[in-house]
C-alpha positions in Angstrom: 67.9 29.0 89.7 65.8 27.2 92.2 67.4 23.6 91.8 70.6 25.7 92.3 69.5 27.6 95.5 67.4 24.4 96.7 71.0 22.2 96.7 73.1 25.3 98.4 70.4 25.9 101.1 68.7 22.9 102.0 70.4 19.3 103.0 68.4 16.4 102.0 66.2 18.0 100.0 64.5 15.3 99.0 62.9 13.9 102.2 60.1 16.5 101.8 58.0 14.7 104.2 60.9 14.9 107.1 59.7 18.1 109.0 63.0 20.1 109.3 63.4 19.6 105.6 60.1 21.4 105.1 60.6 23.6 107.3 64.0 24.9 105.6 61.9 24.7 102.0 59.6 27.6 103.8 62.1 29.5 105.2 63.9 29.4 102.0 61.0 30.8 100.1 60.1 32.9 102.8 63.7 34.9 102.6 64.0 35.1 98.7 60.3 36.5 99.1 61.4 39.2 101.8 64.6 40.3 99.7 62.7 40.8 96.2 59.5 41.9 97.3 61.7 44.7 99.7 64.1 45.7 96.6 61.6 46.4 94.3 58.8 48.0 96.9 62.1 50.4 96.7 62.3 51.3 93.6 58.9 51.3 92.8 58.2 54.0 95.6 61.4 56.4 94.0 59.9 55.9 90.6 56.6 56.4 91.9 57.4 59.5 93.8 59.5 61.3 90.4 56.6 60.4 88.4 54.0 61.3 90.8 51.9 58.4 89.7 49.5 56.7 92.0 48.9 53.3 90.6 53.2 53.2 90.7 53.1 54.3 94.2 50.0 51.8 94.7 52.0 48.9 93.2 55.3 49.3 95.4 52.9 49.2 98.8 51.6 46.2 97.3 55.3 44.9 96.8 55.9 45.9 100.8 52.6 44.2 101.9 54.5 41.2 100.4 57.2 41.3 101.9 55.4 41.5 104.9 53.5 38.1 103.9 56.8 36.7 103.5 57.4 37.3 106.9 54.4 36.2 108.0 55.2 32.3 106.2 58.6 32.8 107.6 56.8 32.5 111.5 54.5 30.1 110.4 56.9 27.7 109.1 58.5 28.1 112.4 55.6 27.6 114.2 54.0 24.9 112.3 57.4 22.7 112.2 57.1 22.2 116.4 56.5 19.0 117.4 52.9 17.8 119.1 52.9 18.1 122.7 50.2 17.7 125.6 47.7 20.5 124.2 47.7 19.8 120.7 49.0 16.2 120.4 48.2 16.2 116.6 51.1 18.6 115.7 51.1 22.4 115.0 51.1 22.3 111.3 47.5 23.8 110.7 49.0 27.0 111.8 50.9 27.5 108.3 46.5 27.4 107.2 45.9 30.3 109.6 48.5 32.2 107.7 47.1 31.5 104.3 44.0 33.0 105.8 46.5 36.2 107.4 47.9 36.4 104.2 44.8 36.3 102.3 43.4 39.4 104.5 46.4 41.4 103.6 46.0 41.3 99.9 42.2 42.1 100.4 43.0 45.2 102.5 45.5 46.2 99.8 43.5 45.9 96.6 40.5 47.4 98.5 42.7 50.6 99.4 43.3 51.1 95.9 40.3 50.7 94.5 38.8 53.1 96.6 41.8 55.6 96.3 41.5 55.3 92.4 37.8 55.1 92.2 37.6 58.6 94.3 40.4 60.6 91.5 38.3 58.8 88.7 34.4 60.0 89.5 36.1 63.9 91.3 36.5 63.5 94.5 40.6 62.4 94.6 43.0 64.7 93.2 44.0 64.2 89.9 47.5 64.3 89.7 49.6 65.2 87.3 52.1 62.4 86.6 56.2 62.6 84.6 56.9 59.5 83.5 60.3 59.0 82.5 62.4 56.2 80.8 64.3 54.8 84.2 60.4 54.5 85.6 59.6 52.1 82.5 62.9 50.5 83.0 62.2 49.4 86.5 58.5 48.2 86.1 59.8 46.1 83.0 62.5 44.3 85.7 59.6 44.2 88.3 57.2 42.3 85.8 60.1 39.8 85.2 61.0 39.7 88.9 57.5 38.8 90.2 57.0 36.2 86.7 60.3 34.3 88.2 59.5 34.7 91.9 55.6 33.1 91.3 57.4 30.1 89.5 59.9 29.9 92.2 56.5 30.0 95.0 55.0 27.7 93.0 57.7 24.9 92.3 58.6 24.7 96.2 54.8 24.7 97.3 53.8 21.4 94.8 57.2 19.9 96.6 56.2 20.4 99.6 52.5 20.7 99.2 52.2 24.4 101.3 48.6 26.2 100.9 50.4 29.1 102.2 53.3 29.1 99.4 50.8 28.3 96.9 49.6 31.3 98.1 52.2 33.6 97.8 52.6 32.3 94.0 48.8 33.3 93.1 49.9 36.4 94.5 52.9 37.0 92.8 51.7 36.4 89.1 48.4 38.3 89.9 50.8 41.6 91.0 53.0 40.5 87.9 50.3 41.6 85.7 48.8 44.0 87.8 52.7 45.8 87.0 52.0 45.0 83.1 49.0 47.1 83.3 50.9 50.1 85.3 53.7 49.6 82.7 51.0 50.4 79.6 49.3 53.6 81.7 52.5 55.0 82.3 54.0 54.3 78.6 50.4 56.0 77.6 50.9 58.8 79.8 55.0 59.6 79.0 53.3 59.8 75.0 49.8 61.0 75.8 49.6 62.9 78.9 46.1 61.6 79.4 46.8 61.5 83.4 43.4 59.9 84.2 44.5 56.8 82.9 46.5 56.4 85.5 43.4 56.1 87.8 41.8 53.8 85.5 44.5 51.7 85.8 44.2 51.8 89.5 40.9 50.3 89.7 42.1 47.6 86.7 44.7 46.6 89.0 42.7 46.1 92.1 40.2 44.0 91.0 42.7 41.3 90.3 44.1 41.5 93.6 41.0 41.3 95.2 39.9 38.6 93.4 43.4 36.9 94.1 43.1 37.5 97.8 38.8 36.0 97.6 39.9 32.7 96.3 43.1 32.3 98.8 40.6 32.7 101.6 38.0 30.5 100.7 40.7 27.6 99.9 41.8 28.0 103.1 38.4 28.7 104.7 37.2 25.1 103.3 40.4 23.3 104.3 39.7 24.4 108.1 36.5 23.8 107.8 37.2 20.2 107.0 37.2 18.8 103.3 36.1 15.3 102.2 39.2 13.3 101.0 40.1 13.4 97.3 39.4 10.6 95.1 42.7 9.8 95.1 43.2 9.3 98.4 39.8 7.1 98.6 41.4 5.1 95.9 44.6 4.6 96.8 42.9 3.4 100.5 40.4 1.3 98.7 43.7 -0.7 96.5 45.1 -1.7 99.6 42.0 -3.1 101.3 41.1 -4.9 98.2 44.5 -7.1 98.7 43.0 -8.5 102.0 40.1 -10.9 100.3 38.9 -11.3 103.4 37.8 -7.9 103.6 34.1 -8.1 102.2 33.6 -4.3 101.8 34.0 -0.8 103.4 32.0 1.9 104.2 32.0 5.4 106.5 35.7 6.0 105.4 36.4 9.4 106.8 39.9 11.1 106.4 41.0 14.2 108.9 43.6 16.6 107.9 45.8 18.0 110.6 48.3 20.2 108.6 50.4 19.2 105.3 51.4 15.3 105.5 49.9 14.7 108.7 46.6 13.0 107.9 44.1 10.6 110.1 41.3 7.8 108.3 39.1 5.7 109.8 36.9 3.6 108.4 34.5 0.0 108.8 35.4 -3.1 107.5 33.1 -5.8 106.5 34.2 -9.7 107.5 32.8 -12.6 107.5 31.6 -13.3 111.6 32.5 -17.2 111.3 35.7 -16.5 111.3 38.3 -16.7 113.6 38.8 -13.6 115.4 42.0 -13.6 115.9 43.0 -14.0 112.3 40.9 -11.4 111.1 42.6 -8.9 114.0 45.8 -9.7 112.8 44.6 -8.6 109.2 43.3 -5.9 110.0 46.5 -4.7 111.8 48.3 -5.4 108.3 45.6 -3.3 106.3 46.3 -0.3 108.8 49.9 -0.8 109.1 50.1 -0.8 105.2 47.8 2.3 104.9 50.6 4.3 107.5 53.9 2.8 105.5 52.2 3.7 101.6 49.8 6.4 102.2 51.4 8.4 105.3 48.3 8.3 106.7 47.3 7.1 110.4 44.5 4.3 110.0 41.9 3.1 112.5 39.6 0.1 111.1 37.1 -1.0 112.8 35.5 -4.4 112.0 32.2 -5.2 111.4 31.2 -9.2 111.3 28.9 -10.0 109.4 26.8 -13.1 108.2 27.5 -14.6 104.8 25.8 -17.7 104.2 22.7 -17.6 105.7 19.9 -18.3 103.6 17.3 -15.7 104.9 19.5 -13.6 105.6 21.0 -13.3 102.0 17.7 -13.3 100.3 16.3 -10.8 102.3 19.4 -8.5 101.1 18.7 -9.3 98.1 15.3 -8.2 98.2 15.7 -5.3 99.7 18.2 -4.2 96.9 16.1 -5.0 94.1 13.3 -2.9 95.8 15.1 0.1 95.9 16.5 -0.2 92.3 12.9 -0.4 91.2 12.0 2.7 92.9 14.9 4.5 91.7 17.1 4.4 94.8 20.4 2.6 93.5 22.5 3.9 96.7 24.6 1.7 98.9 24.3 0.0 101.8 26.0 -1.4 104.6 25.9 -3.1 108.3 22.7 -5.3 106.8 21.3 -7.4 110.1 18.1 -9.0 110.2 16.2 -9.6 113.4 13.5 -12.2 112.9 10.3 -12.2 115.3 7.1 -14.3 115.6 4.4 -11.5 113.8 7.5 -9.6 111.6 10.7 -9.3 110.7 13.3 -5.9 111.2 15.8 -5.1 108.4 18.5 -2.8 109.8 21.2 -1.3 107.7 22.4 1.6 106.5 22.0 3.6 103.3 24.7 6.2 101.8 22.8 9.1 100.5 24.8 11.4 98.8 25.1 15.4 99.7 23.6 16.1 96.2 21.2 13.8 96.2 17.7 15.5 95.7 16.1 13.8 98.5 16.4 14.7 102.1 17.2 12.0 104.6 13.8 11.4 105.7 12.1 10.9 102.1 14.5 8.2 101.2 13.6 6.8 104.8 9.7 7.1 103.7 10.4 5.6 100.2 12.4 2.9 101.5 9.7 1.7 104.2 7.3 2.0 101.7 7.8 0.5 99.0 9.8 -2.8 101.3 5.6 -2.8 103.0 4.0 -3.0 99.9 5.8 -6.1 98.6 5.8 -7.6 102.3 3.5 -6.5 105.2 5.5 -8.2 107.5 9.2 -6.8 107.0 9.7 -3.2 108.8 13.1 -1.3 108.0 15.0 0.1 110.7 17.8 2.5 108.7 20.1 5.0 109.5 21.3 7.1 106.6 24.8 8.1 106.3 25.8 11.6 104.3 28.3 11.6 102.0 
């Protein structure tokens, strides 16, 4: 069903990283969300009103709160699919994040409104009301359950094409409402053949939690994406391949990667090179690296280059040194932009050291540890370092 209404509804489907392409992917999802959600909120408030049940009643707001989501990804896609312009010349496309974070909200303010409404009726304070359930009401929470199970694979397809945190959203939220429906189907099945009606509270507070807990983790993914994330390993390796097809690339270091919105990412990073060479040649490589980096990864890359020397003698055994002292001491950690300024009474070592965010040292006890242990082998060699997180 969603190849077929993907090939109807959406030309050159595809091209996923073309932006009206996406855009149409949202609003496809966004409309097939509105329709469903809207139909059954319907009959799930005429069931729920016959029956008198709460947690029916409870589950068909919830169905209407989604259909007001869907509405909500509907504008966003909107939004998000404008081009950049003076004010925000990096695009609009963090705005479909804000609506994760909208959306998220929503589901919070809907599981805690049941959760209080069934926890009053369970402990005495709520009216316990007496519930009828018939065999139509079963009928249409068994098509809900299926309804919801299809539209979460349908969210959930269309957000790993597109790579939407607000889709992907709308699909935790769909099969966490899927079986919050299974567990009003069972209350009102033991209710219709019990008529123990306080299970119908119970079941209240059962089906809250879930959609509490549904709308928690939605908000803190999209509380650490604005926030700003480190890139993924794959995206640090895939960077890495290409630079390790220029040879004359000695290493890299303080690679940081910025992410503006789905497919629109930023990277810079430092390149090592070998200062004896000819400038010129190593510009025009390092145009190829970043020019490959754009047409492979889709990712805008700024290198800067750092020369380097390679083959002097002091120099190199200095570095060498200096490694071997920190293995001894237990600090195997990188490090980078080596120089070595050599004066009449000492000599300066300045580079830089990447010391990992769980690294059980703070910054300036690796500084201390470093300077130490370098003085105690030689008096005359300071370290000048600047460490680098992450």
């Amino acid at each position: 069903m969603t190849n077929l209404l993907t090939r109807i509804f959406i030309k050159n489907r595809d091209n996923v990283s073309d932006a009206t392409v996406r855009k149409n992917y949202g609003t496809l999802s966004s409309i097939v969300g509105i329709i469903i959600n809207f139909i059954l909120a319907a009959f799930k408030i005429l069931a729920g009103i016959h029956s008198g049940s709460v947690a029916i009643i409870a589950d068909a707001f919830n169905n209407l709160s989604d259909s007001g989501t869907s509405v909500i990804t509907l504008i966003s896609f909107k939004l998000s699919s404008k081009p950049a312009d003076k004010e925000h010349p990096y695009g609009h496309a963090r705005l479909e994040y804000i609506a994760s974070m909208v959306v998220s909200f929503i589901i919070l303010l809907v599981g805690a409104e049941l959760l209080i409404d069934s926890g009053k009726t369970l402990i005495g304070i709520g009216e316990v009301k007496s519930t009828e359930i018939s065999t139509v009401t079963i009928v249409i929470l068994a098509c809900s359950i299926f309804l919801k199970l299809w539209l979460g694979l349908f969210y959930r397809r269309i957000a790993k094409t597109i790579d939407s945190t607000v889709i992907m959203a709308a699909a935790t939220d769909s099969f966490s409402d899927s079986f919050s429906t299974i567990a009003v189907l069972i209350s009102s099945i033991i209710i219709k053949y019990t008529g123990w009606q306080i299970v119908d509270a119970i079941v209240g507070i059962g089906v809250s939690v879930p959609i509490i807990i549904a709308g928690l983790k939605i908000l803190n993914e999209t509380k650490d994406i604005l926030l700003g994330e480190g890139p993924v390993d794959e995206t640090v390796d895939a960077i890495e391949k290409i630079i390790a097809d220029f040879p004359d690339i000695i290493g890299i270091h303080d690679l940081m990667v910025h992410n503006y919105g789905p497919n629109k990412f930023v990277a810079s990073l430092h390149a090592e090179v070998d200062g004896k060479k000819d400038i010129y040649y190593l510009h025009d490589m390092i145009d190829n690296a970043e020019r490959r980096i754009s047409e492979e990864l889709d990712i805008i890359c700024t290198i800067h280059m750092d020369p380097i020397v390679t083959d002097d003698e002091n120099v190199n055994e200095l570095k060498a040194f200096l490694i071997q002292t920190m293995k001894e001491c237990d600090l195997e950690l990188p490090i980078h932009d080596f120089r070595v300024v050599i004066g009449q009474t000492h000599t300066n070592m300045i580079f830089d050291v990447v010391l990992p965010f769980d690294h059980p040292l703070t910054e300036s006890e690796v500084n201390e540890k470093i300077c130490n242990a370098v003085r105690e082998k030689r008096e005359n060699c300071y370290c000048v370092i600047v460490v680098d997180r992450g």
